[in-house]
N, C-alpha and C positions, 0 to 999 in steps of 0.2 A: 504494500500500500504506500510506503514511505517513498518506493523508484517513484510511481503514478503520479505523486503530487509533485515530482521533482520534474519529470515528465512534463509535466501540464503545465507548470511554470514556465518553461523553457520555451514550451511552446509559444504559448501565449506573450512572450519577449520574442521569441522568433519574428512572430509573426506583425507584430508592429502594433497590437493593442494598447500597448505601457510605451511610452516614449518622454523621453526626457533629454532635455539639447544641452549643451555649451554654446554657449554664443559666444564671438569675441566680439570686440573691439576696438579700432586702434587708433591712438594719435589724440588723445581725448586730454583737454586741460579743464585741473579740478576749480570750479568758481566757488568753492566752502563747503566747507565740512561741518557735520552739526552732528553732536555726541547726545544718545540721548539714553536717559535714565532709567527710572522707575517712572511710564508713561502713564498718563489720568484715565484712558479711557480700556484697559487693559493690557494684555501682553504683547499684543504685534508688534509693537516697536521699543518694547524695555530692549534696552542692554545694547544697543546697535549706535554704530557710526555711520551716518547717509554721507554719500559722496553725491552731489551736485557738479554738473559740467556747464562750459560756457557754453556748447552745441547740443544739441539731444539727441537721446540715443534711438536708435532705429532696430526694431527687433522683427525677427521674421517674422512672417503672421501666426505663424502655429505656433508661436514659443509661447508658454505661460508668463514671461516678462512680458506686462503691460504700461508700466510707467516708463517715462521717456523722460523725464529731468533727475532720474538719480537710481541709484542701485544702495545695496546697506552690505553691512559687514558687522557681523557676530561681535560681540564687546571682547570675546575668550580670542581671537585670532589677533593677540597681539601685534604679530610680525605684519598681517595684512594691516592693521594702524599706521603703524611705527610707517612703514613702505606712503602710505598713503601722505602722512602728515609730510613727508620730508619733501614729496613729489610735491606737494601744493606749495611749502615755504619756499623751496626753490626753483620753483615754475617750469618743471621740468612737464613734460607729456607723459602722459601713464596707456597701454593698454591693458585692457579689461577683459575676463573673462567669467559670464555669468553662468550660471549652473540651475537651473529650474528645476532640479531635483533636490534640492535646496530647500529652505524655507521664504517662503514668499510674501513679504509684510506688504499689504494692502497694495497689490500690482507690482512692487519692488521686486527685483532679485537681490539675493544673495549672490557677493563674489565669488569663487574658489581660487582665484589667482587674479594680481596684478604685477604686469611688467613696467618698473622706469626706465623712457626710453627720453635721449635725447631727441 
């Protein structure tokens, strides 16, 4: 019974039911960053850092990212901060790599990678 349901999953991923993107995007300058807390109106947005751009961002139609003025990043992914704040203080371009298997605060992605690029 234990193959069948390992089976059935697989399949079901084979077959393009469950889908989940990475998106990139590149050449992106950050216009602020806003840290934000313990939020009022519950969890979607405790504990995260929004990265705001001066351009917006363009997401395939299928992808679960619906906002287009910002993506967030986990408060626990220090190193994706640290990366983030240094790219904005130094004005350097950052590209992005969103992940919608992630968790997704009200149409936002979550990051799983940013590159600083000059």
């Amino acid at each position: 019974m234990k193959y069948i349901k390992l089976l059935s999953i697989s399949l079901l991923l084979l077959a393009g039911s469950v889908s989940a993107s990475n998106e990139k995007i590149n050449g992106l300058t950050i216009k602020f960053i806003r840290a934000v807390g313990d939020y009022s109106s519950g969890n979607t947005y405790d504990n995260t850092i929004e990265l705001h751009f001066t351009t917006g961002l363009i997401w395939p139609t299928d992808s679960s990212c619906k906002v287009t003025y910002r993506v967030m990043i986990d408060a626990k992914n220090t190193h994706l901060i640290s990366a983030a704040y240094m790219a904005y203080t130094s004005g350097m371009k950052v590209n992005i790599n969103a992940d919608d298997s992630l968790p997704i605060r009200g149409g936002a992605c979550e990051l799983s990678y940013l590159d600083i690029v000059k």
